[in-house]
C-alpha positions in Angstrom: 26.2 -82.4 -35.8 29.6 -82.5 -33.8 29.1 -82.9 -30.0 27.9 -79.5 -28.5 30.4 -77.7 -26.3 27.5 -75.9 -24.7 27.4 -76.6 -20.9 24.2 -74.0 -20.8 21.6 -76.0 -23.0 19.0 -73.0 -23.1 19.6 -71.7 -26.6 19.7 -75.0 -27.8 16.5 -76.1 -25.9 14.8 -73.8 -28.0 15.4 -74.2 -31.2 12.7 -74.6 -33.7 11.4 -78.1 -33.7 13.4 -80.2 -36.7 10.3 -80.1 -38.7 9.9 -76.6 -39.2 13.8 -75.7 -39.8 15.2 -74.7 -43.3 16.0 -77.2 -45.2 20.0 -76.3 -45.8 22.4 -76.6 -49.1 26.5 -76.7 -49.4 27.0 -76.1 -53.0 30.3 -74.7 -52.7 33.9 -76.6 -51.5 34.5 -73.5 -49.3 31.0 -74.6 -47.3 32.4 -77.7 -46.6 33.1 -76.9 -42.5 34.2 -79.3 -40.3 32.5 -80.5 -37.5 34.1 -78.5 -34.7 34.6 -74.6 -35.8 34.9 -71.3 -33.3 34.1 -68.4 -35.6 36.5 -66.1 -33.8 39.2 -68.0 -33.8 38.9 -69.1 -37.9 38.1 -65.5 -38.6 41.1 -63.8 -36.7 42.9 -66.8 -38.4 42.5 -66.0 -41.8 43.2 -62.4 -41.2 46.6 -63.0 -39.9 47.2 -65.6 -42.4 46.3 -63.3 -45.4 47.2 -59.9 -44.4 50.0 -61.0 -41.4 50.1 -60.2 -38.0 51.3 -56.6 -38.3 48.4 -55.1 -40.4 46.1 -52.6 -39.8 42.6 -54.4 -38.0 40.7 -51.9 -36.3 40.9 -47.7 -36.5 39.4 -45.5 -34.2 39.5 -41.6 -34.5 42.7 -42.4 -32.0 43.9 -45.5 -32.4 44.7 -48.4 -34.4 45.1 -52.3 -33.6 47.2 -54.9 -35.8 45.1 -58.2 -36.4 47.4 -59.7 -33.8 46.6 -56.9 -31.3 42.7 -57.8 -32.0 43.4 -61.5 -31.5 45.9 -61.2 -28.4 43.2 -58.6 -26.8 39.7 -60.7 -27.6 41.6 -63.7 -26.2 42.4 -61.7 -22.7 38.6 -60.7 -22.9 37.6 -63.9 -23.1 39.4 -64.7 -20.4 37.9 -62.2 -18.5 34.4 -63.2 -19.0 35.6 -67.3 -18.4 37.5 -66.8 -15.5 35.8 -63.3 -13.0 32.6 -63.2 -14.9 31.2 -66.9 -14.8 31.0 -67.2 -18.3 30.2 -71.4 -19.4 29.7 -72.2 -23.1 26.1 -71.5 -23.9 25.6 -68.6 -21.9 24.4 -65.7 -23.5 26.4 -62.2 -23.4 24.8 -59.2 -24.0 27.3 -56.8 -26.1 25.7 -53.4 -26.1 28.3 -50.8 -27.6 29.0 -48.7 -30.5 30.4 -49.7 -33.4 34.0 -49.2 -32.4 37.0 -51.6 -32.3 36.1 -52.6 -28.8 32.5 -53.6 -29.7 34.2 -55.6 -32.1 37.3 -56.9 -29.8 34.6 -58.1 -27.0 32.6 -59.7 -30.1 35.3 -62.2 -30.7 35.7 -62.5 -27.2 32.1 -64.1 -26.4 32.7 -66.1 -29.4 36.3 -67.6 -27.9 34.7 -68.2 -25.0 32.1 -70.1 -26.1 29.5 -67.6 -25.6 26.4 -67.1 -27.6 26.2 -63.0 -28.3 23.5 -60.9 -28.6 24.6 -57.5 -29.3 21.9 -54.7 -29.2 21.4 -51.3 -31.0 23.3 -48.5 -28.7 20.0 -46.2 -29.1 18.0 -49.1 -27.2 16.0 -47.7 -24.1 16.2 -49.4 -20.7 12.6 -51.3 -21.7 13.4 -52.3 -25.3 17.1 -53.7 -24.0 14.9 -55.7 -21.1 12.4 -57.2 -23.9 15.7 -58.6 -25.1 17.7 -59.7 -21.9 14.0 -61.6 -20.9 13.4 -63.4 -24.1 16.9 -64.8 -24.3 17.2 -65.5 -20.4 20.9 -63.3 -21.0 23.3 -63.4 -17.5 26.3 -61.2 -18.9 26.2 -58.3 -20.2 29.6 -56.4 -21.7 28.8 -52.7 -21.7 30.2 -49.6 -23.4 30.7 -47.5 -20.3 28.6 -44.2 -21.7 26.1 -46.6 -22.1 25.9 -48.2 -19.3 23.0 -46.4 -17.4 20.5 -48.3 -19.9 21.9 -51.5 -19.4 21.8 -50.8 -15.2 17.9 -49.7 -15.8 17.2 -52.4 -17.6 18.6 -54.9 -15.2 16.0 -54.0 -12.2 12.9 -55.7 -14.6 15.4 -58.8 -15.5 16.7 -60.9 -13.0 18.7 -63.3 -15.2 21.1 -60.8 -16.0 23.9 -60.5 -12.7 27.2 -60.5 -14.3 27.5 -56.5 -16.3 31.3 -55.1 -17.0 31.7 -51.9 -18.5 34.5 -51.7 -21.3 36.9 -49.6 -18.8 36.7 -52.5 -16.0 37.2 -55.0 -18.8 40.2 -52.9 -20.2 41.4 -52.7 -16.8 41.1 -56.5 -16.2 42.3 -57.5 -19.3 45.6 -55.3 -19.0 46.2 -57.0 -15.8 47.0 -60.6 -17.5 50.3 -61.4 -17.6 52.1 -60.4 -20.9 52.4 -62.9 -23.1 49.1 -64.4 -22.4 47.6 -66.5 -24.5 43.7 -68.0 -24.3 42.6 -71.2 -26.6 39.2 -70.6 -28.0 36.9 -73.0 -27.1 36.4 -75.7 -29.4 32.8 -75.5 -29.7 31.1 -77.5 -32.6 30.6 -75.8 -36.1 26.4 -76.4 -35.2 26.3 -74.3 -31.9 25.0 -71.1 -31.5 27.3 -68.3 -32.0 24.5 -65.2 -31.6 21.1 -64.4 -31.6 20.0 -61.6 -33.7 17.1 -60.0 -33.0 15.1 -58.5 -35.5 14.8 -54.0 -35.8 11.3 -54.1 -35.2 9.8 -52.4 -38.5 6.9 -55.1 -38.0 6.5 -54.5 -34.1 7.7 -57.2 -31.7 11.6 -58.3 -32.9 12.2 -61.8 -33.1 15.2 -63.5 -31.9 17.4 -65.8 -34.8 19.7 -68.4 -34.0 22.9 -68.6 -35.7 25.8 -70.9 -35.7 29.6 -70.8 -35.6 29.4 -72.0 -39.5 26.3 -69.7 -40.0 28.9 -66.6 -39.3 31.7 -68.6 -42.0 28.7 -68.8 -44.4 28.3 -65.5 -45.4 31.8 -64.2 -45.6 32.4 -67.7 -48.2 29.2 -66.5 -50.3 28.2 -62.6 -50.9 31.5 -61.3 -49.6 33.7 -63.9 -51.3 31.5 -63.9 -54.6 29.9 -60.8 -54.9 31.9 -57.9 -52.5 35.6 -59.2 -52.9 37.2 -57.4 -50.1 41.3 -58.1 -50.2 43.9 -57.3 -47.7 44.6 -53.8 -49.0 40.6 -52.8 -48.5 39.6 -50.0 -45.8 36.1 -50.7 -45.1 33.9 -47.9 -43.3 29.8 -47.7 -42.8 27.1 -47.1 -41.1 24.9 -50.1 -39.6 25.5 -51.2 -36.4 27.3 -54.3 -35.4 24.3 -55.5 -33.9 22.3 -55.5 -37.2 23.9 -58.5 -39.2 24.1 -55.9 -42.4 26.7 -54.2 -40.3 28.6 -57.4 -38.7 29.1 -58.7 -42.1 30.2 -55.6 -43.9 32.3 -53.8 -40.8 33.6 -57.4 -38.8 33.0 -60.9 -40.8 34.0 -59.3 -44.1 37.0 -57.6 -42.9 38.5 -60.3 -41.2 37.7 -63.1 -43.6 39.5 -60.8 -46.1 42.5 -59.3 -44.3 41.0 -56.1 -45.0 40.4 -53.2 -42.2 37.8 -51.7 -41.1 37.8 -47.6 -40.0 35.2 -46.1 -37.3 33.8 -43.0 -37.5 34.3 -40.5 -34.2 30.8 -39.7 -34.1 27.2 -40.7 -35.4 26.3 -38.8 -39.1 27.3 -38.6 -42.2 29.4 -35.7 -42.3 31.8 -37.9 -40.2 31.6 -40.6 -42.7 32.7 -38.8 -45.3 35.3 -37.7 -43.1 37.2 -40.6 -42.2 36.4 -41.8 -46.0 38.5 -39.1 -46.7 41.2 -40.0 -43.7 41.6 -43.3 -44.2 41.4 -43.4 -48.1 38.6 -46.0 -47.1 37.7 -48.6 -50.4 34.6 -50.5 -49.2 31.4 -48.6 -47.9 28.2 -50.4 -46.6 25.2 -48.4 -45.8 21.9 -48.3 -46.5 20.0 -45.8 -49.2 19.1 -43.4 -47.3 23.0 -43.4 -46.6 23.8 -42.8 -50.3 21.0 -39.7 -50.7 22.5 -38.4 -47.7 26.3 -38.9 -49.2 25.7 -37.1 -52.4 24.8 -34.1 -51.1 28.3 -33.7 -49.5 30.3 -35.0 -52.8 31.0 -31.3 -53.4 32.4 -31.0 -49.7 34.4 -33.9 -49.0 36.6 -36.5 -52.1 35.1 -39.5 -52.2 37.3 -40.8 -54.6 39.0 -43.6 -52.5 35.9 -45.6 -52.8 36.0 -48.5 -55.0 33.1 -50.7 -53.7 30.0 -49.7 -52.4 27.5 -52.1 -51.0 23.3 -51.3 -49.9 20.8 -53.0 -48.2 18.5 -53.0 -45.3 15.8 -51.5 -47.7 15.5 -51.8 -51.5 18.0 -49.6 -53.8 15.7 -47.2 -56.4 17.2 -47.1 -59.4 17.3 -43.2 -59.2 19.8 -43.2 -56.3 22.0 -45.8 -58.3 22.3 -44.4 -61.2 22.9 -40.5 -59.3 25.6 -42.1 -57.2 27.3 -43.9 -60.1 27.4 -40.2 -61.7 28.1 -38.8 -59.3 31.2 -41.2 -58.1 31.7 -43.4 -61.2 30.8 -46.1 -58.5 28.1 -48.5 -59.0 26.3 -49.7 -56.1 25.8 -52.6 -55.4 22.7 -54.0 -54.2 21.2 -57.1 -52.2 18.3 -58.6 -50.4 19.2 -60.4 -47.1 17.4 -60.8 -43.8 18.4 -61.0 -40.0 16.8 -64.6 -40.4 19.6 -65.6 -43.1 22.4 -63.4 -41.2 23.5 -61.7 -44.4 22.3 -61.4 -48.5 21.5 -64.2 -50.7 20.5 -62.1 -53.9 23.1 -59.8 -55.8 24.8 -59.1 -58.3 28.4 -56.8 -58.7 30.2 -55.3 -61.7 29.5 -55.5 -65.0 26.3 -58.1 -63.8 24.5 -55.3 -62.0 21.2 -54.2 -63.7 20.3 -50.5 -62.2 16.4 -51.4 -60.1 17.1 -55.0 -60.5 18.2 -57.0 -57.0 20.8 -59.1 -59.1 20.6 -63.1 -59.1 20.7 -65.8 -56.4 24.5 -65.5 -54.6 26.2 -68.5 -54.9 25.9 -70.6 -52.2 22.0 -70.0 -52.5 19.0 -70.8 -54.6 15.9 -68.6 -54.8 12.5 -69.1 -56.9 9.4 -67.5 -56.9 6.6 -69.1 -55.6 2.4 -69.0 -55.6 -0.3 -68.7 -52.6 0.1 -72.5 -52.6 4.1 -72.5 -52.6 4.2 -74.1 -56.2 7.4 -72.3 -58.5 6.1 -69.6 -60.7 8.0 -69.0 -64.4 9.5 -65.9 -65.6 7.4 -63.0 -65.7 5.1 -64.1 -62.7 5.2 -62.1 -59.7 5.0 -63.8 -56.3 6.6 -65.0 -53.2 10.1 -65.4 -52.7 11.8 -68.2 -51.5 15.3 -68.9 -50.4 17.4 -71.6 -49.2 21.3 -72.1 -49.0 23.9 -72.8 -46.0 22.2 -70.2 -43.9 18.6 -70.4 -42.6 15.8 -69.1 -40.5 15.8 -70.4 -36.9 13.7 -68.5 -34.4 14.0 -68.4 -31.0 11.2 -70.4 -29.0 8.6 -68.0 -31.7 5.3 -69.5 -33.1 6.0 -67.2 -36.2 8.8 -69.7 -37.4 6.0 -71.9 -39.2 5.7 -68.6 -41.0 8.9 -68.4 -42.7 9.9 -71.7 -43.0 7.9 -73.3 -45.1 8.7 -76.8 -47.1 12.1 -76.2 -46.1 12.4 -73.1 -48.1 12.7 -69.5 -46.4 10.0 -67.1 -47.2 11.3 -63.7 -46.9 7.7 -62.0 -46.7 8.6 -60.2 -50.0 7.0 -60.1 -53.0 9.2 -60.3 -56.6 9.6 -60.9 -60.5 12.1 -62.8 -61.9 13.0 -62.1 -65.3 14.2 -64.6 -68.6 17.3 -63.6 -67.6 17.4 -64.9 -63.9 17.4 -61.4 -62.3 15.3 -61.1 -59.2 13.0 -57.3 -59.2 11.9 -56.1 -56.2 7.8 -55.6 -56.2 7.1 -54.9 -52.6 6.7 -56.8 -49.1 4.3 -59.1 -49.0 1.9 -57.2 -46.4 3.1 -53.7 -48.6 0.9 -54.7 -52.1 -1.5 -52.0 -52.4 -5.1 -53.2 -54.3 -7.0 -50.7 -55.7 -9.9 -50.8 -58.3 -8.4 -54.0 -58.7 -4.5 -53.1 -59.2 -1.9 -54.6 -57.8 0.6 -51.9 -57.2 4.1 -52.0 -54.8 4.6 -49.4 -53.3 8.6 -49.2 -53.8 7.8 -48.7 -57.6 5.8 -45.1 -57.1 8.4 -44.4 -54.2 11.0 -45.0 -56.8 9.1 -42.4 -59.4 8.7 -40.1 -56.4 12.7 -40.0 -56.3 13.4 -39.0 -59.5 11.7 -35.7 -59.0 14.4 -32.7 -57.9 12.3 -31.6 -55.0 12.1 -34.9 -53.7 14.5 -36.0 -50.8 12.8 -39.1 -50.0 9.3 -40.7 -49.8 7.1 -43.2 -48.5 4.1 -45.2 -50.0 1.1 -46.8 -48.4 -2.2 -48.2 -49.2 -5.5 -46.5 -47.1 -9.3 -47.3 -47.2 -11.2 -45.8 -50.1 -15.0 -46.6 -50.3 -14.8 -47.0 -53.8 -11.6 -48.2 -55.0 -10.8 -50.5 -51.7 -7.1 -48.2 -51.5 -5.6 -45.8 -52.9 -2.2 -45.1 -52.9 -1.0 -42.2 -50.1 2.6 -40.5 -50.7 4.6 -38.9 -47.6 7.3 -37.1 -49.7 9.8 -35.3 -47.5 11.0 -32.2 -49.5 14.9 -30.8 -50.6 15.8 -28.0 -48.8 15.6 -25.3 -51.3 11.6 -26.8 -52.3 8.5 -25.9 -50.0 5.0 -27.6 -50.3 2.3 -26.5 -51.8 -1.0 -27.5 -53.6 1.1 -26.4 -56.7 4.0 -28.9 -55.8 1.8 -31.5 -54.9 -0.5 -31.8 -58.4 3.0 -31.5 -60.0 4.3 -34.6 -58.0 1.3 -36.4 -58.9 1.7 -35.7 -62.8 5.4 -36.2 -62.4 4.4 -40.1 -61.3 1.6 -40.4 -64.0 4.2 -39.5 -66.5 7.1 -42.0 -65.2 4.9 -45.2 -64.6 1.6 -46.5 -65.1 -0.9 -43.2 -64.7 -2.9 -45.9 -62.1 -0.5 -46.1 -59.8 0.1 -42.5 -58.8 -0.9 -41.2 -55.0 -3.9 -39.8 -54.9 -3.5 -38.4 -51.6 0.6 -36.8 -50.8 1.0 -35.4 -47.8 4.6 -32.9 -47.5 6.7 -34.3 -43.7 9.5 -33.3 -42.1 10.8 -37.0 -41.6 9.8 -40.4 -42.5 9.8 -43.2 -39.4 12.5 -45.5 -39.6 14.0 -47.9 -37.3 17.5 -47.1 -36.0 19.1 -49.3 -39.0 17.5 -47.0 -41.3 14.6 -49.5 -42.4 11.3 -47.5 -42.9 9.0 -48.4 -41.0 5.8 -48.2 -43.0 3.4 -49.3 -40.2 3.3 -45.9 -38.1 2.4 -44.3 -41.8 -0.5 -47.0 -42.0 -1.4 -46.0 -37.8 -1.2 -42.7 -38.3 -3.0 -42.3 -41.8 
């Protein structure tokens, strides 16, 4: 590891200790970093270099910024935060905006400056932003300025935090610089801590990972180099936050590595989506899903026909809403498994390589097996644990549960898979998600994914409950199509519908008809209010 530029040790204080951190792999030339690396500055680099100074960056409803605007702008930021605010590399910044190109403008900024960010879901309430603010002992906070009543809230139950700027003090202070200024990024070591990603909570308490300056490199030189392809000419849109790494990779890191630019929606839903799809003839689209259910209902409304690449994750694909996208579009989606704790995916497969239900194969850059109770490789056929390693790796923040998912040196993504002759990786279920009954082992994304290829169904939910006799039995929460209504009828029709689609063993014996399934505010289900509730 190059010398640390970090004058503010904290993040690095608490690291996991070296025995229980992933064992790491550089397979590939373009992983071969060198020792000192700023993220910012390498990723605004490449954009300018590939796509040139003048290109479209950043689009807002009203506005758009070149790549040197972006770069010029982040570096006055940075400034900003070095110079009035305090800021010493190491210190944590909380960025809490929308996604917007001045979320992503003040991103780079913290990074220049030799911050370490931690960027939090705008929806966040004044206690769930302090949980966050307390466990990463965070002192400045950039704020989006409608959002900065939660932020001012959550300061009065966190004294650590005392330097806040909203974005139209920053703007102002920013504009104040003399013109031509110019900052130099920091020239922090490719090993420091760039951000801390905290986890959406469909398990309960959110963890906080650790990533480095090369962490944030590493995933726009594997799945987006090798799997997504973005080029200079790309217009990506989407709809996961900045803060969850699904959406920094897809709408920031991706983009920029690429040349490629990246167009905000005016306004949350997906009616605007597919509005500024339309606008901005946008190529590239990353959402989760229940993002593409949502989209197909509107391909009547609204031409789609821009889109060229089309990326999901955040929750597994079913094979139903591939294959009625790729119909619907001529698109085919494609698919991955990746985690907060690896920053982006490590399983997928694109084109012609893309098997409809399957996850795809290890990305290059990574290797992934399947793995027994006792963390010995399963072959071909088996179903077990998976586990991953590559450049990227789990690194919780001062959390017991790191002995958890690092095991051997190999990242254990709590999920439970297949892998077939062919080296394709299918999704079974997550590890704590396995239902038993009378003996069965049956994941619950396999009945969800029959559940979806019935007409009435909009989208479902699966969960194992107490049964005297059985141990479980499989419970279905479908919520219905619009022009469908439950009913006893419905229901026993569901249940044949299952019995004649998979294994008759497998289908819910109890289906209850909701108005809405609970989901975190990425759009991840969050399956353990069904089990609290049921």
């Amino acid at each position: 590891m190059g010398e640390t530029s970090h004058i503010d040790r904290f993040v690095l204080d608490h690291l996991p200790p070296p025995g229980q951190q992933p064992d790491l792999i550089f397979n590939l030339p373009e992983l071969a970093y060198p020792e000192r690396l700023n993220a910012a500055a390498e990723l605004l680099r490449r954009a300018i270099q590939t796509a040139g100074p003048d290109a479209r960056a950043l689009i807002d409803s009203d506005h758009e910024f070149s790549w040197a605007r972006v770069d010029a702008i982040s570096g006055r930021m940075a400034h900003v935060l070095v110079e009035q605010m305090g800021l010493v590399p190491g210190n944590r910044v909380l960025l809490h905006g929308p996604n917007s190109s001045w979320t992503v403008m003040a991103w780079f900024a913290i990074l220049k400056a030799g911050g370490v960010v931690v960027a939090t879901m705008p929806m966040l309430r004044p206690a769930e932003l302090a949980t966050v603010i307390d466990k990463a002992q965070i002192g400045h906070a950039l704020v989006y300025a409608s959002l900065a009543e939660a932020v001012a809230e959550a300061r009065v139950a966190t004294p650590s935090l005392t330097q806040v700027m909203d974005s139209a003090a920053l703007q102002k202070a920013a504009q104040a610089l003399p013109p031509g200024f110019r900052f130099d990024a920091v020239d922090t070591a490719a090993e420091d801590p760039a951000l801390i990603a905290f986890t959406s909570g469909t398990t309960g308490k959110p963890k906080g990972c650790i990533h480095f300056h090369r962490d944030i490199l590493a995933m726009a030189d594997t799945f987006a180099r090798h799997v997504v392809g973005l080029t200079k000419d790309d217009v990506a849109v989407g709809t996961p936050p900045i803060a969850f790494t699904f959406g920094l990779g897809g709408l920031v890191v991706f983009p920029a590595a690429a040349g490629a630019a990246t167009a905000f929606a005016p306004r949350p839903g997906f009616d605007a989506l597919a509005e500024t799809i339309v606008r901005h003839k946008a190529t590239a689209l990353f959402t989760a899903p229940t993002g593409y259910r949502a989209l197909l209902k509107l391909t009547g409304e609204h031409d789609l026909s821009s889109l060229c690449t089309c990326v999901s994750a955040g929750e597994t694909l079913p094979a139903a809403t591939s294959d009625a996208w790729h119909e619907a579009t001529g698109v085919r989606i494609i698919d991955g498994i990746g985690s907060t704790e690896m920053i982006h995916v490590f399983i997928s497969a694109s084109g012609d390589a893309i098997r409809p239900g399957a996850t795809g194969k290890s990305v290059p850059g990574y290797e992934a097996r399947i793995i027994d109770a006792d963390g010995r490789p399963l072959p071909a056929g088996e179903t077990g644990r998976l586990a991953v390693r590559g450049p990227t790796g789990c690194r919780y923040l001062a959390d017991d549960r790191q002995a958890a998912y690092v095991q051997d040196g190999w990242n254990l993504t709590g999920d439970v898979y297949r892998l077939d002759e062919d080296g394709y990786f299918w999704f079974v279920a997550r590890a704590d998600d396995m239902i038993i009954s009378s003996g069965y082992n049956i994941g619950a994304p396999e009945v969800e994914n029959a559940l979806l290829r019935h007409p009435a169904v909009a989208e479902a939910a699966v969960i194992g409950v107490p049964d005297p006799e059985r141990g479980q039995i499989v419970k279905a929460f479908v919520v219905l199509n619009p022009d469908h209504t439950g009913s006893d009828e419905l229901r026993a029709a569901l249940q044949g519908h299952v019995k004649s689609v998979i294994a008759p063993y497998k289908y819910p014996r109890a289906l209850d008809f909701v108005d809405a399934l609970p989901k975190t505010q990425t759009g991840k289900l969050q399956r353990f209010r069904l089990k609290a509730g049921a």
